[in-house]
C-alpha positions, 0 to 999 in steps of 0.5 A: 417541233417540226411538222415534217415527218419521215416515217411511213407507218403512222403517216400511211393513214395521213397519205390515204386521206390526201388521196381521198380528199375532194370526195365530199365536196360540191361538184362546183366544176360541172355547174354552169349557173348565170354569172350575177356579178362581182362580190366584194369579198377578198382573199388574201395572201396570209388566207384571211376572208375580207367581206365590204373590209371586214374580216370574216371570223367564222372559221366554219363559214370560210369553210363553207366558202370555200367548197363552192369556190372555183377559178375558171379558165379566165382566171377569176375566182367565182363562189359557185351555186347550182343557180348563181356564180359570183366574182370575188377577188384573191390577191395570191391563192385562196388558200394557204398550206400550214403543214406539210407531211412526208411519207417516205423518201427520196423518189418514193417520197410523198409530201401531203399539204394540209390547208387552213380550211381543212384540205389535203393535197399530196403533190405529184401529177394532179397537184402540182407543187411549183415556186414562181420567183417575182422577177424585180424583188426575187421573192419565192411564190411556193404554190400547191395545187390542191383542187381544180385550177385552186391552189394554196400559197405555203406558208412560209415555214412549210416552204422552209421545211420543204428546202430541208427535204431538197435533193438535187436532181440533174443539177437542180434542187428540189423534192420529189412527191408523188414520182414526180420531181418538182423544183424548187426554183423558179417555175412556171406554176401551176396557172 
Protein backbone atom coordinates (compact mmCIF):
# COMPACT_ATOMS: atom_id res chain seq x y z
CA UNK A 1 0.00 0.00 0.00
CA UNK A 2 1.28 3.17 -0.92
CA UNK A 3 2.59 5.81 1.67
CA UNK A 4 1.34 8.84 -0.29
CA UNK A 5 -1.75 10.15 0.71
CA UNK A 6 -4.15 13.16 -0.52
CA UNK A 7 -6.29 13.60 1.90
CA UNK A 8 -5.82 16.93 4.02
CA UNK A 9 -8.07 16.24 7.35
CA UNK A 10 -6.28 13.35 8.77
CA UNK A 11 -2.85 14.39 7.32
CA UNK A 12 -3.43 18.00 8.87
CA UNK A 13 -1.67 16.60 12.14
CA UNK A 14 1.30 14.88 9.92
CA UNK A 15 1.88 18.92 8.29
CA UNK A 16 1.67 20.48 11.93
CA UNK A 17 4.48 18.37 12.98
CA UNK A 18 6.82 18.79 9.89
CA UNK A 19 6.64 22.46 10.62
CA UNK A 20 7.27 22.03 14.30
CA UNK A 21 10.08 19.61 13.52
CA UNK A 22 13.60 20.78 14.76
CA UNK A 23 12.29 22.27 17.71
CA UNK A 24 14.03 19.65 20.29
CA UNK A 25 17.13 19.20 18.90
CA UNK A 26 20.73 20.55 20.05
CA UNK A 27 21.15 24.31 18.47
CA UNK A 28 24.61 22.27 16.82
CA UNK A 29 24.77 25.67 14.43
CA UNK A 30 25.32 28.27 16.97
CA UNK A 31 28.69 26.06 18.77
CA UNK A 32 31.90 27.00 17.33
CA UNK A 33 33.87 24.07 19.50
CA UNK A 34 37.72 23.23 18.77
CA UNK A 35 37.91 21.04 15.77
CA UNK A 36 39.74 17.82 17.32
CA UNK A 37 39.82 15.64 14.17
CA UNK A 38 38.61 13.41 11.75
CA UNK A 39 36.44 9.93 13.23
CA UNK A 40 36.15 7.01 11.24
CA UNK A 41 32.52 6.97 11.07
CA UNK A 42 30.78 6.49 7.86
CA UNK A 43 27.33 7.30 6.54
CA UNK A 44 26.30 5.71 3.90
CA UNK A 45 24.07 5.98 0.68
CA UNK A 46 21.35 3.40 1.95
CA UNK A 47 21.71 5.72 5.48
CA UNK A 48 23.50 3.01 7.40
CA UNK A 49 26.29 4.09 10.21
CA UNK A 50 29.81 2.38 9.82
CA UNK A 51 32.25 2.96 12.89
CA UNK A 52 36.23 1.38 12.38
CA UNK A 53 33.72 -0.75 9.37
CA UNK A 54 31.43 -1.76 11.83
CA UNK A 55 27.90 -1.10 11.36
CA UNK A 56 26.19 0.62 14.20
CA UNK A 57 22.76 -1.29 15.10
CA UNK A 58 21.67 0.78 17.76
CA UNK A 59 18.74 2.44 16.29
CA UNK A 60 18.74 4.63 19.45
CA UNK A 61 22.22 5.62 19.18
CA UNK A 62 22.19 6.66 15.43
CA UNK A 63 19.33 8.80 16.64
CA UNK A 64 21.32 10.25 19.04
CA UNK A 65 24.18 10.94 16.35
CA UNK A 66 22.29 12.48 14.41
CA UNK A 67 21.24 15.46 16.55
CA UNK A 68 24.47 16.92 16.83
CA UNK A 69 25.55 16.25 13.12
CA UNK A 70 25.99 19.53 10.99
CA UNK A 71 27.75 20.22 7.64
CA UNK A 72 29.40 23.23 7.60
CA UNK A 73 30.03 25.63 4.67
CA UNK A 74 33.32 23.67 3.83
CA UNK A 75 31.31 20.95 3.03
CA UNK A 76 32.20 18.48 5.64
CA UNK A 77 29.96 16.86 8.17
CA UNK A 78 31.19 17.11 11.64
CA UNK A 79 29.20 15.55 15.18
CA UNK A 80 29.16 18.85 17.13
CA UNK A 81 29.36 19.16 21.19
CA UNK A 82 29.55 22.36 22.87
CA UNK A 83 33.45 21.52 23.42
CA UNK A 84 34.43 19.48 20.31
CA UNK A 85 33.38 18.89 16.52
CA UNK A 86 34.80 16.03 14.97
CA UNK A 87 35.02 15.04 10.93
CA UNK A 88 33.19 12.06 9.62
CA UNK A 89 32.44 11.02 6.26
CA UNK A 90 28.96 10.76 4.27
CA UNK A 91 29.09 9.12 1.03
CA UNK A 92 25.65 11.04 -0.27
CA UNK A 93 23.33 12.40 2.67
CA UNK A 94 23.18 11.41 6.10
CA UNK A 95 20.01 10.64 6.10
CA UNK A 96 17.40 8.99 3.97
CA UNK A 97 13.84 9.90 3.18
CA UNK A 98 11.54 6.40 3.76
CA UNK A 99 7.93 7.89 3.21
CA UNK A 100 6.55 10.57 1.79
CA UNK A 101 2.98 12.46 2.50
CA UNK A 102 0.96 14.72 0.51
CA UNK A 103 -1.43 17.36 2.16
CA UNK A 104 -3.39 18.24 -0.50
CA UNK A 105 -3.15 19.24 -4.22
CA UNK A 106 -1.83 20.74 -6.80
CA UNK A 107 -0.11 24.28 -5.71
CA UNK A 108 -1.56 24.05 -2.37
CA UNK A 109 -0.17 20.85 -2.25
CA UNK A 110 2.47 20.12 0.69
CA UNK A 111 4.69 16.99 0.65
CA UNK A 112 6.11 16.30 4.00
CA UNK A 113 9.27 13.54 4.27
CA UNK A 114 9.70 11.46 7.23
CA UNK A 115 13.63 10.30 7.48
CA UNK A 116 15.10 6.99 8.94
CA UNK A 117 16.20 8.76 12.41
CA UNK A 118 12.61 9.98 12.96
CA UNK A 119 13.02 13.77 11.09
CA UNK A 120 10.04 15.76 9.10
CA UNK A 121 10.58 17.91 6.30
CA UNK A 122 7.68 19.63 4.30
CA UNK A 123 9.32 20.66 1.00
CA UNK A 124 9.18 24.20 0.04
CA UNK A 125 11.47 27.42 0.51
CA UNK A 126 13.41 26.32 3.89
CA UNK A 127 13.69 22.40 2.63
CA UNK A 128 14.13 22.35 -0.42
CA UNK A 129 13.44 19.08 -2.71
CA UNK A 130 16.01 19.08 -6.01
CA UNK A 131 17.29 15.91 -8.24
CA UNK A 132 20.94 16.05 -9.18
CA UNK A 133 21.38 13.65 -12.50
CA UNK A 134 24.86 12.07 -12.53
CA UNK A 135 26.37 13.46 -15.96
CA UNK A 136 28.26 9.94 -17.15
CA UNK A 137 25.58 7.23 -15.68
CA UNK A 138 22.34 9.55 -16.02
CA UNK A 139 21.39 8.25 -12.49
CA UNK A 140 18.76 10.40 -10.33
CA UNK A 141 20.00 11.95 -6.97
CA UNK A 142 16.67 13.11 -5.42
CA UNK A 143 17.34 15.07 -2.37
CA UNK A 144 15.35 16.96 0.42
CA UNK A 145 16.87 19.42 2.66
CA UNK A 146 15.61 18.48 6.13
CA UNK A 147 17.85 20.91 8.48
CA UNK A 148 20.55 23.27 8.28
CA UNK A 149 22.98 22.39 5.20
CA UNK A 150 21.47 18.47 6.03
CA UNK A 151 19.62 16.79 3.63
CA UNK A 152 18.22 13.38 2.99
CA UNK A 153 18.63 11.11 -0.37
CA UNK A 154 15.11 9.48 -1.03
CA UNK A 155 14.70 6.49 -1.22
CA UNK A 156 14.18 5.05 -4.14
CA UNK A 157 10.40 4.26 -3.94
CA UNK A 158 9.54 7.67 -2.61
CA UNK A 159 11.11 9.18 -5.59
CA UNK A 160 8.92 6.73 -7.67
CA UNK A 161 5.83 7.95 -5.49
CA UNK A 162 6.89 11.61 -6.15
CA UNK A 163 7.00 10.93 -10.28
CA UNK A 164 3.06 10.07 -9.55
CA UNK A 165 2.24 13.12 -8.18
CA UNK A 166 4.45 15.03 -11.17
CA UNK A 167 2.46 17.76 -13.08
CA UNK A 168 3.99 19.89 -15.75
CA UNK A 169 4.59 23.08 -15.06
CA UNK A 170 5.81 25.49 -18.04
CA UNK A 171 6.96 22.63 -19.63
CA UNK A 172 8.52 21.03 -16.92
CA UNK A 173 7.61 18.27 -14.86
CA UNK A 174 7.59 18.33 -11.45
CA UNK A 175 5.69 18.75 -8.06
CA UNK A 176 4.62 21.45 -5.96
CA UNK A 177 5.00 21.81 -1.99
CA UNK A 178 4.98 24.37 0.17
CA UNK A 179 3.94 27.05 -3.12
CA UNK A 180 6.94 26.07 -4.54
CA UNK A 181 7.56 24.07 -7.61
CA UNK A 182 10.37 21.85 -7.56
CA UNK A 183 11.49 20.00 -10.73
CA UNK A 184 11.94 16.84 -10.85
CA UNK A 185 14.95 16.89 -13.44
CA UNK A 186 17.97 17.62 -13.28
CA UNK A 187 18.81 20.44 -10.67
CA UNK A 188 21.50 22.17 -8.93
CA UNK A 189 20.66 20.78 -5.35
CA UNK A 190 20.32 22.02 -2.56
CA UNK A 191 24.55 22.19 -1.93
Amino acid sequence: MPSTTTTSDPMQSLLDAARKAGGGLPPVDKWNPEYCGEMDLVIKRDGTWWHEGTRITRDRLVRLFSTILRKDDDGIHYLVTPVEKIGIEVEVAPFVAIRVDAVGEGREQSLIFTTNVGDLAEAGPGHPLSVRIDPETGEPTPLVRVRGRLDALLARPVFYELAELAVENDGVMGVWSGGEFFPLGDGHGPG
